[in-house]
N, C-alpha and C positions, 0 to 999 in steps of 0.2 A: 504494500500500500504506500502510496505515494503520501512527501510530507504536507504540500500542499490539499490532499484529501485530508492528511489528519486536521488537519487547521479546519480545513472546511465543515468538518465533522464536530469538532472543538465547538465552534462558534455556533454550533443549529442547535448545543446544547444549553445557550443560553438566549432565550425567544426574545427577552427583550429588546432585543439588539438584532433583530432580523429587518433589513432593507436601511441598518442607521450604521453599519460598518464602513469606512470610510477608507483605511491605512491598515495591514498587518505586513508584519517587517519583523523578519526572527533579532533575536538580540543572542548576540555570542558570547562565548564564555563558558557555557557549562557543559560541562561532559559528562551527565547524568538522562536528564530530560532538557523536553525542547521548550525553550520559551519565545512567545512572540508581542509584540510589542501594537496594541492596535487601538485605534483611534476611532470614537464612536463620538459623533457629534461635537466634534471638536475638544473631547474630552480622550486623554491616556489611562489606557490600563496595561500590567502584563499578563497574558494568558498561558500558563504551561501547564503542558500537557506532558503528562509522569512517564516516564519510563514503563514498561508492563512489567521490567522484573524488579521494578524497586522496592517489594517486600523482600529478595533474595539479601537487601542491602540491608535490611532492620528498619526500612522505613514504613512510616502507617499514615495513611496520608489525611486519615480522620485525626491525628496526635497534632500532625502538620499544620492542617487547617485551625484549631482550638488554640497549638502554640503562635501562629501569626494573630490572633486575633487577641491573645494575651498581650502579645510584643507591642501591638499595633494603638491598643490599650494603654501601654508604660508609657506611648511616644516617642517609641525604636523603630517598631515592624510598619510594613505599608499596611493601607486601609485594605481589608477584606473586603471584596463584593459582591462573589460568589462561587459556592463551593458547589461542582458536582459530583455525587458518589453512587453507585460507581459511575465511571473510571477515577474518580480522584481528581478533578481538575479543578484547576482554584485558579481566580482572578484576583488581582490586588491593583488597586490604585498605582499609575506608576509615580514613582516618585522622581520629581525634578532636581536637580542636584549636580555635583561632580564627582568624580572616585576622587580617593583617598590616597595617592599614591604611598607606594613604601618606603620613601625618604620622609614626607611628612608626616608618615603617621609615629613618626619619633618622636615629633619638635613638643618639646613639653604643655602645650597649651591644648596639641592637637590627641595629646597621650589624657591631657585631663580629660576631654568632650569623650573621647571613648568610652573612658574609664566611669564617667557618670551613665554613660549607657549601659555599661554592661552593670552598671549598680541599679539601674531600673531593671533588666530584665529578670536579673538575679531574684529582683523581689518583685514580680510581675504576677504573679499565682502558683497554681501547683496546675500538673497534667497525669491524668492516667494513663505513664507510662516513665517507663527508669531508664536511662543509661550511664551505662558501664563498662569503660573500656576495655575492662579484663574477659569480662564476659562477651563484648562487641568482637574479640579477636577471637574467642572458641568458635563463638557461630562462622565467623568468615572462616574459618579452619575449616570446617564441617563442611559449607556448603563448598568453599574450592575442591576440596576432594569429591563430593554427590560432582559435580560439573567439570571433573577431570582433568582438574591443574593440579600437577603435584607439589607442594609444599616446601621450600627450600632445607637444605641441611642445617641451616641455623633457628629454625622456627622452634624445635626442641632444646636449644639453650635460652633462646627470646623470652618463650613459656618461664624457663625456671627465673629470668629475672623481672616478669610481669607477677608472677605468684610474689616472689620478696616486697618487691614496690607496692601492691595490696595490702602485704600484711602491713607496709610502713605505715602507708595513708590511712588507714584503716581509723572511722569515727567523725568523720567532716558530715555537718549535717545537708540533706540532701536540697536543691533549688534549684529554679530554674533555668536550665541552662542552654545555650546554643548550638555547640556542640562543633559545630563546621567552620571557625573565623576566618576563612580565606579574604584575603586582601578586594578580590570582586564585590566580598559583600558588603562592604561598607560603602554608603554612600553621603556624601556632606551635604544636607538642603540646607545648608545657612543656618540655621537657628541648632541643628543636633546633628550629630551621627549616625544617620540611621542604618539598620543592618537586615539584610533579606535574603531570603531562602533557608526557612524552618522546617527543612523536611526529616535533620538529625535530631532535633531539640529535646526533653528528657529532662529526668528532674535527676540531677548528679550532682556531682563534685564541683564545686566553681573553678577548682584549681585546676581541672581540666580546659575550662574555657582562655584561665590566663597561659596553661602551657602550650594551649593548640594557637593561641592568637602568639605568643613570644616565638615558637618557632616557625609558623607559616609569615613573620614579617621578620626574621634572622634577627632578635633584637641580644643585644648584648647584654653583658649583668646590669651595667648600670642602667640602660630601659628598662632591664626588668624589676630591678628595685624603686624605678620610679614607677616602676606601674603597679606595684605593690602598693608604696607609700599615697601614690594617689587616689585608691580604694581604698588602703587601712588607714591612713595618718601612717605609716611607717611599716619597714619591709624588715622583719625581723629574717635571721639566718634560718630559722625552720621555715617560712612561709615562704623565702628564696628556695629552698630544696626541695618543699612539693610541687614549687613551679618548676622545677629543673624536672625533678622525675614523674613530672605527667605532660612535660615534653617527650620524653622518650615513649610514655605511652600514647601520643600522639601520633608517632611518628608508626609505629606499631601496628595501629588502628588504619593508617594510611597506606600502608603496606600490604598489607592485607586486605585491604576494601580492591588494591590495585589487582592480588590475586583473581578474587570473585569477581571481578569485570571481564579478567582475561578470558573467567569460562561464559558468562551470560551476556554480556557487552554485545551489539549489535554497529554501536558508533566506532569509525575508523578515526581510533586513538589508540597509542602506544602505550597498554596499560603495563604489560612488563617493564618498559622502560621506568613507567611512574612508579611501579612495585618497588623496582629494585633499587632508583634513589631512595625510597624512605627509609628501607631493608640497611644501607649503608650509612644512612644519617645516623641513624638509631643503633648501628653497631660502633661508629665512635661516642657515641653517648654512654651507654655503658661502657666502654672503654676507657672511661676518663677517669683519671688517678682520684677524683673529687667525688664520683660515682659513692664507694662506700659514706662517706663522709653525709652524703645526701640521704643516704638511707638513715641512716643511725640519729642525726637531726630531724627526723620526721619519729622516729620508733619510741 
């Protein structure tokens, strides 16, 4: 099926907007589902339209929909304007804005505006649903092997230092979280930083959200201590090493998500490629002489 039929199809599932569609124009970037960018009476929304195997990935796109409209709610996430399920499609308001590049999202005024975002979505509500990194990488395990990617030789030593980093972390109380901070998703309309594409979202660990945002924008200690400090008042040495070691468990979770694309993925993208940088990020990570030192300040 062609993707212009998919859109076509997208769009007759929502009647209001029959004979008032004016502009649809895909928007790039993600290498999951398709999103399209369309214009109805002079008015922007985005339409994407899911993936079919994106329960293979942990996503639920009734969690999806609930968590954008919590987001959207704190005055992060775009406006929700219509959900259809099945197939899971969701329309949001687009938002006007610029990206965020990753030199600027260093510069400490631009690290605060973040940092007040991710403290609204933090405290945004709760969702009927968890995630958990340790447990996000059994499933990908699981299903790469059902869809016959086999597993690299290092995923059985990975295991043993995900289990130690668990038991470190182990007791942070659980909120709402984003789960995915790629640099795409933040976008600056003037007044906030707002952030889109909730299809990972999950009530977890926040330290997860600071180690997936520290490492998907390379931020160095002293970023990460100000991005401590500008969430808590101050970045003590244990709240620097659960950021350090849920980097690594980021990188993990990435790695593995790149496996289970290799075997269900349909889109022509190089997911071995993307597997195997994280695969080696996350093997100098625990590698690093600092590693125990990280553990033992968390335990």
């Amino acid at each position: 099926m062609s993707a212009l039929l998919d859109v076509a199809e997208a769009l007759d599932q929502i009647p209001e907007w029959r004979g008032r569609v004016q502009v649809v124009a895909p928007l790039e970037g993600g290498i999951t589902n398709r999103n399209y960018r369309v214009l109805v009476d002079g008015a922007s929304f985005v339409v994407r339209i899911p993936a079919a195997n994106g329960h293979l990935l942990g996503i639920d796109r009734a969690v999806e929909h609930l968590a954008t409209r919590l987001a959207a709610a704190a005055g992060v996430g775009p406006e929700v304007v219509a959900f259809v399920s099945p197939p899971g499609l969701l329309v949001t308001r687009f938002i006007e804005g610029t990206p965020v590049g990753l030199e600027a999202i260093k510069a400490p005024e631009t690290m605060r505006r973040i940092v007040e975002s991710l403290r609204r979505v933090h405290g945004a509500g709760s969702l009927p649903a968890s995630f958990s990194p340790f447990r996000v990488v059994e499933a990908y395990a699981e299903t790469s092997l059902a869809h016959g990617v086999k597993l690299p030789e290092v995923y059985a030593e990975l295991r043993l230092h995900a289990a130690e980093i668990e038991r470190a972390l182990a007791g942070e109380p659980a909120c709402l979280c984003h789960n995915d901070l790629l640099n795409a998703n933040f976008i600056d309309d003037g007044a906030a930083i707002r952030i889109v594409d909730w299809e990972y979202a999950g009530m977890g660990d926040r330290f997860f959200d600071f180690g997936n945002f520290a490492v998907n924008h390379e931020l160095g200690e002293e970023e990460e201590r100000m991005l401590l400090a500008e969430y808590f008042g101050s970045g003590t040495p244990r709240d620097l090493a659960r950021l350090r070691l849920m980097r690594i468990m980021s990188d993990f979770r990435e790695a593995m998500w790149g496996l289970v694309q290799q075997g269900v993925s349909t889109l022509e993208v190089d997911f071995a490629d993307y597997a195997q940088r994280h695969f080696e990020r996350l093997l100098r990570a625990t590698a690093d002489v600092r590693y125990p030192r990280w553990l033992s300040a968390c335990a």
